[in-house]
C-alpha positions as CSV (number, residue, x, y, z in Angstrom):
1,X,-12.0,-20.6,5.7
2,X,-12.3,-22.6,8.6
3,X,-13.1,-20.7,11.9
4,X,-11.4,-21.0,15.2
5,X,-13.4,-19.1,17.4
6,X,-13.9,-16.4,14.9
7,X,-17.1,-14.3,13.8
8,X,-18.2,-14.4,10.1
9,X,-17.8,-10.5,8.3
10,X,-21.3,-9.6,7.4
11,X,-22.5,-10.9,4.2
12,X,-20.6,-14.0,5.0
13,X,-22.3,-17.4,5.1
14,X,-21.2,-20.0,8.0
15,X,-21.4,-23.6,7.8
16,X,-21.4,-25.7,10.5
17,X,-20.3,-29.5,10.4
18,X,-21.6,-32.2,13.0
19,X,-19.2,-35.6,14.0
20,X,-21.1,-37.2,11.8
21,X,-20.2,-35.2,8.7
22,X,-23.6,-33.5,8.3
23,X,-23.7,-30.0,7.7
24,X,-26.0,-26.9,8.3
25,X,-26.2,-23.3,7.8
26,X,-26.3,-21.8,11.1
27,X,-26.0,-18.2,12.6
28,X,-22.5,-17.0,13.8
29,X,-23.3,-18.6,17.8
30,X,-24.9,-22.0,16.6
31,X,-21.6,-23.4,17.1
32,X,-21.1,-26.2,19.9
33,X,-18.0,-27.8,21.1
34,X,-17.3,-30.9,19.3
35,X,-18.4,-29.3,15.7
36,X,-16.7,-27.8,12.9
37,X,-17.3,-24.6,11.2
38,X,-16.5,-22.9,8.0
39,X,-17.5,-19.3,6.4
40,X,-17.3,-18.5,3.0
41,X,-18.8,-15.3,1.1
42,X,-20.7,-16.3,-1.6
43,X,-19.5,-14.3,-4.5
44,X,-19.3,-13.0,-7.3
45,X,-16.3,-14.3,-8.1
46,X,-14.6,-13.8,-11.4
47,X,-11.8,-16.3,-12.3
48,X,-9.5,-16.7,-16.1
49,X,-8.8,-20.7,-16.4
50,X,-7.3,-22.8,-19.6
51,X,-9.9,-25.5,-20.6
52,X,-6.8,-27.1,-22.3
53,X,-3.5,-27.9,-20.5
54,X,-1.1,-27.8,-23.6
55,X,-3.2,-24.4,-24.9
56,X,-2.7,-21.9,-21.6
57,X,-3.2,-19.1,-24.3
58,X,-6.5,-20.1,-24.8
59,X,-9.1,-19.2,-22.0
60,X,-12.6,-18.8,-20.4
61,X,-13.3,-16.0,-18.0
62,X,-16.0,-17.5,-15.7
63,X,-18.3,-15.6,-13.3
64,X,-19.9,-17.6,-10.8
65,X,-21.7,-17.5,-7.4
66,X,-22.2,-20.5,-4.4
67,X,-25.3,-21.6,-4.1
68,X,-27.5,-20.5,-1.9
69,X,-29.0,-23.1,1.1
70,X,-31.6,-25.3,-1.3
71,X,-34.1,-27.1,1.6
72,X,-34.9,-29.9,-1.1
73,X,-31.4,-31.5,-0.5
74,X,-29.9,-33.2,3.0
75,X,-26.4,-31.1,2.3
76,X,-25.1,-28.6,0.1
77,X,-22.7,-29.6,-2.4
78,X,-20.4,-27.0,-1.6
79,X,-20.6,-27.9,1.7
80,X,-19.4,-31.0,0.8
81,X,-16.9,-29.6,-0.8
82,X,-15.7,-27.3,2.3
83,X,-15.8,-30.2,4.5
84,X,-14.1,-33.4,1.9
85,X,-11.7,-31.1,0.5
86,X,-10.9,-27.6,2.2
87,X,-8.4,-28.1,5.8
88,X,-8.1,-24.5,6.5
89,X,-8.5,-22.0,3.7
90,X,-10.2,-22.4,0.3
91,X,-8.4,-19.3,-1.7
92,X,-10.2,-17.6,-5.2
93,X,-6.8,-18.9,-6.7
94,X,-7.3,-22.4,-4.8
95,X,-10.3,-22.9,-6.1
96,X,-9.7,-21.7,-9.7
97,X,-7.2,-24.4,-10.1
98,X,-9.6,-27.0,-8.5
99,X,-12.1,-26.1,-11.7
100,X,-9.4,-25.9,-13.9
101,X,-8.3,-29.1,-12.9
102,X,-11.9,-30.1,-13.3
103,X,-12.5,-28.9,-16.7
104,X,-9.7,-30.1,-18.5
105,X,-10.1,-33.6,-17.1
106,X,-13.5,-33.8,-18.5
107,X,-12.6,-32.3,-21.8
108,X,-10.1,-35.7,-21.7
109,X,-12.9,-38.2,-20.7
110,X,-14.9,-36.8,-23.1
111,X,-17.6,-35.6,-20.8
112,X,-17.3,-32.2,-22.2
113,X,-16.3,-31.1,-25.9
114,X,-15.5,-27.8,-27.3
115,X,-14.1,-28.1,-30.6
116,X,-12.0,-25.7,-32.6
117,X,-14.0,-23.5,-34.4
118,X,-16.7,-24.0,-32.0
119,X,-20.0,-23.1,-33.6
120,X,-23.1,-21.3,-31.5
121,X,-24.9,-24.8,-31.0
122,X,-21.8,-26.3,-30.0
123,X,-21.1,-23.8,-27.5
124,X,-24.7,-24.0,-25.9
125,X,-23.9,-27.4,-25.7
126,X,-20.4,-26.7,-23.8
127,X,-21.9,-24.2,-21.5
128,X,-24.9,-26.4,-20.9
129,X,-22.4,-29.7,-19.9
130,X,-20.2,-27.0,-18.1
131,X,-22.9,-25.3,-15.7
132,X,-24.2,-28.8,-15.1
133,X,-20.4,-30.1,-14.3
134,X,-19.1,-27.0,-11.8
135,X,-22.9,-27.0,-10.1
136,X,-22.8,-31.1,-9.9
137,X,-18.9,-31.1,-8.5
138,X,-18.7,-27.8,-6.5
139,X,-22.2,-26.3,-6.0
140,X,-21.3,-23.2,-7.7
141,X,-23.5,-21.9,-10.4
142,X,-22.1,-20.1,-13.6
143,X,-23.8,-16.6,-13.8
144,X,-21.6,-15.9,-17.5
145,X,-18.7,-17.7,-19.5
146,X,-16.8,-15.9,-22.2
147,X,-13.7,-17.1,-24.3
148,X,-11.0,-14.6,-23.6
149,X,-6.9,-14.8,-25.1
150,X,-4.8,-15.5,-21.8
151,X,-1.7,-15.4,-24.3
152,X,-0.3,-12.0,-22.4
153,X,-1.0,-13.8,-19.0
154,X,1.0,-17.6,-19.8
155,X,4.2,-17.5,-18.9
156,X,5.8,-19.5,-21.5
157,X,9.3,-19.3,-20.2
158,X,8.4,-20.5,-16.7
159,X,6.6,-23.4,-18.2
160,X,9.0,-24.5,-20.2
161,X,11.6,-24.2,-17.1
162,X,9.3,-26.5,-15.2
163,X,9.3,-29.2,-18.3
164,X,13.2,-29.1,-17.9
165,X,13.4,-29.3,-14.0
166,X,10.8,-32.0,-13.7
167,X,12.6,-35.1,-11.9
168,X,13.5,-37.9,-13.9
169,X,12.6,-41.3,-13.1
170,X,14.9,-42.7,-10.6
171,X,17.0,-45.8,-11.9
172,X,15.6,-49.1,-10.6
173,X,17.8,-51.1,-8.4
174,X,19.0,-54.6,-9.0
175,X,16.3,-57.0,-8.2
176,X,13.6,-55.1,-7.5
177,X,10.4,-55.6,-8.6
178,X,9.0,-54.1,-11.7
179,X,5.6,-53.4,-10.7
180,X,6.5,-51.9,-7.5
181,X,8.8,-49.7,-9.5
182,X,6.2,-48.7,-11.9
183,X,3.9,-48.2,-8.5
184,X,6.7,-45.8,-6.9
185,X,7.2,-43.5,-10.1
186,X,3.7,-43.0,-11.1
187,X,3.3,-42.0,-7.8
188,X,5.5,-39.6,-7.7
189,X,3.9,-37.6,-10.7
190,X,0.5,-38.3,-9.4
191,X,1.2,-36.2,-6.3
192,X,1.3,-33.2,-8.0
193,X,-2.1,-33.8,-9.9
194,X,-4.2,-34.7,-6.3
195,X,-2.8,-32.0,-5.0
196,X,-3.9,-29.3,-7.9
197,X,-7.4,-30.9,-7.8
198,X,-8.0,-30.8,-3.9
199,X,-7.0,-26.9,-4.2
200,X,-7.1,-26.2,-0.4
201,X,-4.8,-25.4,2.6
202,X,-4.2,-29.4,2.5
203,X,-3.4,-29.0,-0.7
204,X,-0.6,-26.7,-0.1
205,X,0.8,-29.0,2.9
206,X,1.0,-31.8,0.7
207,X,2.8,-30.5,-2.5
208,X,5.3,-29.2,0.5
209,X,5.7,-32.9,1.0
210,X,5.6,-33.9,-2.1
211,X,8.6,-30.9,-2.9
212,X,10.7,-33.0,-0.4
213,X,9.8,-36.4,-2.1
214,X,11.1,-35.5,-4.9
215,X,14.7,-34.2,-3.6
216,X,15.1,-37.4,-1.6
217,X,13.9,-39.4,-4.8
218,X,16.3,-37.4,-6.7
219,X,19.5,-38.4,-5.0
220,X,21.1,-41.8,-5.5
221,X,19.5,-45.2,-4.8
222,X,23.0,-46.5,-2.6
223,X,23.4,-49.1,0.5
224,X,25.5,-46.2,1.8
225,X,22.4,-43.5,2.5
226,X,20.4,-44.2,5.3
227,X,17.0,-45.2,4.8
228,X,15.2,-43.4,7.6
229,X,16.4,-40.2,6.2
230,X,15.8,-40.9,2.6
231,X,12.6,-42.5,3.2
232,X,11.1,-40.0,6.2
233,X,9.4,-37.1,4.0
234,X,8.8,-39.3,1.6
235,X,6.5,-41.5,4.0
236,X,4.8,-38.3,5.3
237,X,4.0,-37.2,2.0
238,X,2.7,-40.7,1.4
239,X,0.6,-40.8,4.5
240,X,-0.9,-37.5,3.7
241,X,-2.0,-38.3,0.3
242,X,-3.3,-41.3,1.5
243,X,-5.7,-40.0,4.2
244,X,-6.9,-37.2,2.1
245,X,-7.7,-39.7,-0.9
246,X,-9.4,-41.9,1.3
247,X,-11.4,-39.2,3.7
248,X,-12.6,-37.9,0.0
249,X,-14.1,-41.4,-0.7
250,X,-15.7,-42.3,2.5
251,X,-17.4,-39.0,2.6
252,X,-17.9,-38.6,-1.1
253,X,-19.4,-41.7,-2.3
254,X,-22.6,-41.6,-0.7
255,X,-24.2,-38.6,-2.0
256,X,-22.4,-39.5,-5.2
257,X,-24.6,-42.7,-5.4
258,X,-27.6,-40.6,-4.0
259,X,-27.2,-38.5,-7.1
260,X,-27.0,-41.5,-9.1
261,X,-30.1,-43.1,-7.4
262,X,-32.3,-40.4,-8.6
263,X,-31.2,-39.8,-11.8
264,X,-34.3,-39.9,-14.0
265,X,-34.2,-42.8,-16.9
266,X,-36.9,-43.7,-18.9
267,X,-38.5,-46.8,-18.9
268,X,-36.6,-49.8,-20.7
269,X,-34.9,-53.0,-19.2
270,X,-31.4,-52.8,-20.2
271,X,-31.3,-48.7,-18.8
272,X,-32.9,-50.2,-15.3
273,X,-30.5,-53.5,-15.1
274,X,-27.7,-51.1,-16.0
275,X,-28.1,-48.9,-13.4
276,X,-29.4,-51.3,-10.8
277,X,-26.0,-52.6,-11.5
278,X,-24.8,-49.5,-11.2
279,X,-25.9,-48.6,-7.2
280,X,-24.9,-52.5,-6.3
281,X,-21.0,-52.1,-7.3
282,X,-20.6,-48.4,-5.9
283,X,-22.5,-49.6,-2.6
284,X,-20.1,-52.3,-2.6
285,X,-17.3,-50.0,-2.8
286,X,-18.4,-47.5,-0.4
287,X,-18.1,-50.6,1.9
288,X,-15.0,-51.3,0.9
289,X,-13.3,-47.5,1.3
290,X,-15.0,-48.1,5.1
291,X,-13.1,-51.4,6.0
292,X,-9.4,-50.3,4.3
293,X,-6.5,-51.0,6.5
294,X,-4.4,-49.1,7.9
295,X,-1.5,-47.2,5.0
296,X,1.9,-48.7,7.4
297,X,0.4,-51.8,8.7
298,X,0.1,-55.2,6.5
299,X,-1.1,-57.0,9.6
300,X,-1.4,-56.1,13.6
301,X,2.0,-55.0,14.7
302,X,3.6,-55.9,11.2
303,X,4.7,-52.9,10.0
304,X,4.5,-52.6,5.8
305,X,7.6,-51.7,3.8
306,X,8.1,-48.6,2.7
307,X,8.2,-49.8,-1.5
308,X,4.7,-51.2,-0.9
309,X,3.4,-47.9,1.4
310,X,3.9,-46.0,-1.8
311,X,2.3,-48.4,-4.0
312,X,-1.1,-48.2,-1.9
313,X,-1.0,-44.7,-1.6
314,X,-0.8,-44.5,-5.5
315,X,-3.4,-46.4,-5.5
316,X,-6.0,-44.3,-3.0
317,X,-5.0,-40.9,-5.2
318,X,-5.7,-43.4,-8.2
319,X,-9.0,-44.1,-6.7
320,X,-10.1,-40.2,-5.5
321,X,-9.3,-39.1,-9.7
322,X,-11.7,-41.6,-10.2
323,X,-14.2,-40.3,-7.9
324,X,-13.8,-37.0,-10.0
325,X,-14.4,-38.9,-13.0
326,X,-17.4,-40.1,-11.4
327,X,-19.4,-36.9,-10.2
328,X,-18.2,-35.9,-14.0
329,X,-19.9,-38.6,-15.1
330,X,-23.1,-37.7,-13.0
331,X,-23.3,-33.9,-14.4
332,X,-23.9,-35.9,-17.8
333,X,-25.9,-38.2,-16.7
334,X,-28.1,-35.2,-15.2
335,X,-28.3,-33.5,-18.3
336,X,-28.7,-36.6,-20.8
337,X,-31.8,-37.5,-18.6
338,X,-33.3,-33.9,-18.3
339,X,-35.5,-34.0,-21.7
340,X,-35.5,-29.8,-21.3
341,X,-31.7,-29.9,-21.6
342,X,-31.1,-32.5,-23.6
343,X,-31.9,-31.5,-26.9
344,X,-29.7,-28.4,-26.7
345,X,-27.1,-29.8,-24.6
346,X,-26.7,-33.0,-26.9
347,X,-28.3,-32.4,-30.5
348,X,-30.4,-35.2,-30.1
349,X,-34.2,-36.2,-29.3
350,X,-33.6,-39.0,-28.2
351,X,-31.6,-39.8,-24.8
352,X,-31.4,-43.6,-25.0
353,X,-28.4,-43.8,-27.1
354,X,-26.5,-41.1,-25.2
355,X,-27.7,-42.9,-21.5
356,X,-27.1,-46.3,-22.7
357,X,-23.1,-44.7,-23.7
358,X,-22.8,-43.0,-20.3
359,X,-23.6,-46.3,-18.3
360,X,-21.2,-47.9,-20.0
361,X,-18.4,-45.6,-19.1
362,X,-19.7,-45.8,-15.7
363,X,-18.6,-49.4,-15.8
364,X,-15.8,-48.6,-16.9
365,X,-14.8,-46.0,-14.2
366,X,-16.6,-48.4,-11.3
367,X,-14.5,-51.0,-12.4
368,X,-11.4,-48.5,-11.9
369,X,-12.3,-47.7,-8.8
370,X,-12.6,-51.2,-7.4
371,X,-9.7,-52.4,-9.0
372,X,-7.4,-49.4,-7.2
373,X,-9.5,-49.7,-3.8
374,X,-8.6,-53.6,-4.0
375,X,-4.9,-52.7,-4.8
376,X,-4.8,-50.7,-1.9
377,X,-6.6,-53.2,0.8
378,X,-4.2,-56.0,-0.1
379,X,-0.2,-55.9,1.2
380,X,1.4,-56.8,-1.6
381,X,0.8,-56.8,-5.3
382,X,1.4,-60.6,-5.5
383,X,-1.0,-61.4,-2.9
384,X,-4.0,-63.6,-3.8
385,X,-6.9,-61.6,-5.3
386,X,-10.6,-62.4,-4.0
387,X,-13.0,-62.5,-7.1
388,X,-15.1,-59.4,-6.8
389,X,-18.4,-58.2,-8.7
């Protein structure tokens, strides 16, 4: 949790965050004025999470501690983590859902795979890509991992409630403009996801917005509502989601391409020109997330619409589930270089293959982030596009 003025319990660890974003682990009265501090205990902690969102009856029961301070690194992930993601309070429950989150989105992308039937290889393989991913994306190592039956624990009735309430795309009105429209409803369904994966006290705030966008978005489109109450929670929300997307990336990217930078390849052209390429685009975009206007403005004192505010706020939490993608990406790309690991991990002796794969899905996921980061710079999706690399 954050502290206020407030003195960690004994056994607690306190972190201490500069203006600048850099961190230390300081004793309870190392705090000065202009700096931020959070304290965390640092486990055990047991948690019960479904690898597989349309299988809640299957589960892992995890056990896992936060890392201890580790002087070879400038900051802590989980520091990181406290300081990107975590506004007030960072709950067992809040956090469980952010791995959960985590988990099932690389299960998707294919940067983890437990097949039915898993045999014992295949499961040293999981639990080899999992430690690396939770360690790599929260700074939390794994102590055990079991596969439990969460059948008596899924509420089947309540989920099935939430399939039938779920809002229903709003009709679009005459003459609008079908990619804005596409823009405003994907964004409404995305909320929910950011929100799950940040698994904080901002977290909470926002699907509170979010719960109020979707009654407004709910009612009918008429000339006869007025717009600054139909459009006024839906703009906070917006906002919200905006700034938290964007406060991800600009302190997120550049220990994500500090991880990337020493990842270990072995010696071959096409690996080094890959990953040279690599560093260039995601120092490019690091840039970019540095420089991006302002969510209401599409010029000095011109305010932006409200059709096109939600489009670039789709388009920032577009861009921070890439960023996710991306430290995913990095766990396997720490493993797949590692030659201790990578036998076990990957049934294979020889990494090039599996490398030479991963950088290509790095493209792939680079190239999502610029094109979403661009979408979300410009004012309006019709608006000339720079060529970019």
């Amino acid at each position: 949790m954050r502290l206020r003025g407030e003195q960690v319990a004994g056994g607690c660890v306190q972190v201490v965050f500069s203006e600048a974003g850099q961190s230390r682990r300081a004793a309870a009265s190392g705090v000065r004025g202009t700096e931020v501090a959070y304290g965390f205990h640092p486990g055990p902690y047991g948690i019960d999470m479904a690898p597989f969102a349309a299988a809640p009856e299957t589960g892992l029961r995890i056990r896992f501690v936060i890392d201890a301070a580790d002087p070879r690194v400038a900051q802590q992930r989980f520091d990181l983590y406290l300081f990107s993601e975590v506004a007030e309070v960072l709950t067992v429950e809040g956090l469980r859902a952010a791995v959960e989150a985590a988990v099932q989105e690389a299960l998707a992308q294919g940067m983890l795979d437990l097949p039915p039937c898993t045999s014992l290889d295949e499961w040293n393989a999981f639990r080899a890509g999992l430690n690396q991913l939770l360690y790599t994306r929260f700074g939390i190592t794994v102590e055990d991992c079991l596969p439990v039956d969460l059948g008596e624990q899924a509420d089947y009735a309540a989920q099935l409630r939430a399939r039938a309430q779920a809002p229903a795309p709003a009709a679009e009105p005459a003459g609008a403009d079908p990619a804005a429209s596409r823009a405003s409803v994907t964004a409404q369904t995305t909320g929910a996801t950011s929100t799950a994966s940040a698994a904080t006290g901002a977290a909470a705030a926002a699907t509170a917005t979010d719960a109020a966008a979707t009654a407004a978005a709910k009612a009918p489109r008429r000339a006869t509502l007025g717009a600054a109450a139909l459009g006024a929670p839906l703009l906070a929300g917006q906002a919200a989601d905006d700034a938290h997307a964007l406060r991800r990336l600009f302190l997120e990217l550049p220990v994500l391409s500090s991880g990337l930078r020493q990842v270990a390849l072995p010696p071959g052209q096409a690996l080094f020109l890959a990953h040279r390429s690599l560093l260039q685009r995601i120092a490019l975009i690091a840039l970019d997330v540095n420089t991006m206007p302002v969510l209401a403005l599409a010029a000095p004192n011109q305010p932006l619409p409200a059709v096109q505010q939600q489009r670039r706020a789709h388009h920032s939490i577009e861009a921070a589930r890439g960023l996710d993608q991306a430290w995913a990406l990095l766990a396997r790309l720490q493993l797949a270089a590692n030659p201790l690991q990578f036998g076990a991990a990957c049934g294979s002796t020889d990494p090039e293959p599996m490398l030479a794969a991963l950088l290509d899905d790095a493209d792939r996921i680079v190239s999502n982030l610029d094109h979403h980061l661009s979408q979300r710079r410009i004012a309006s999706a019709d608006a000339r596009l720079e060529p970019s690399l």
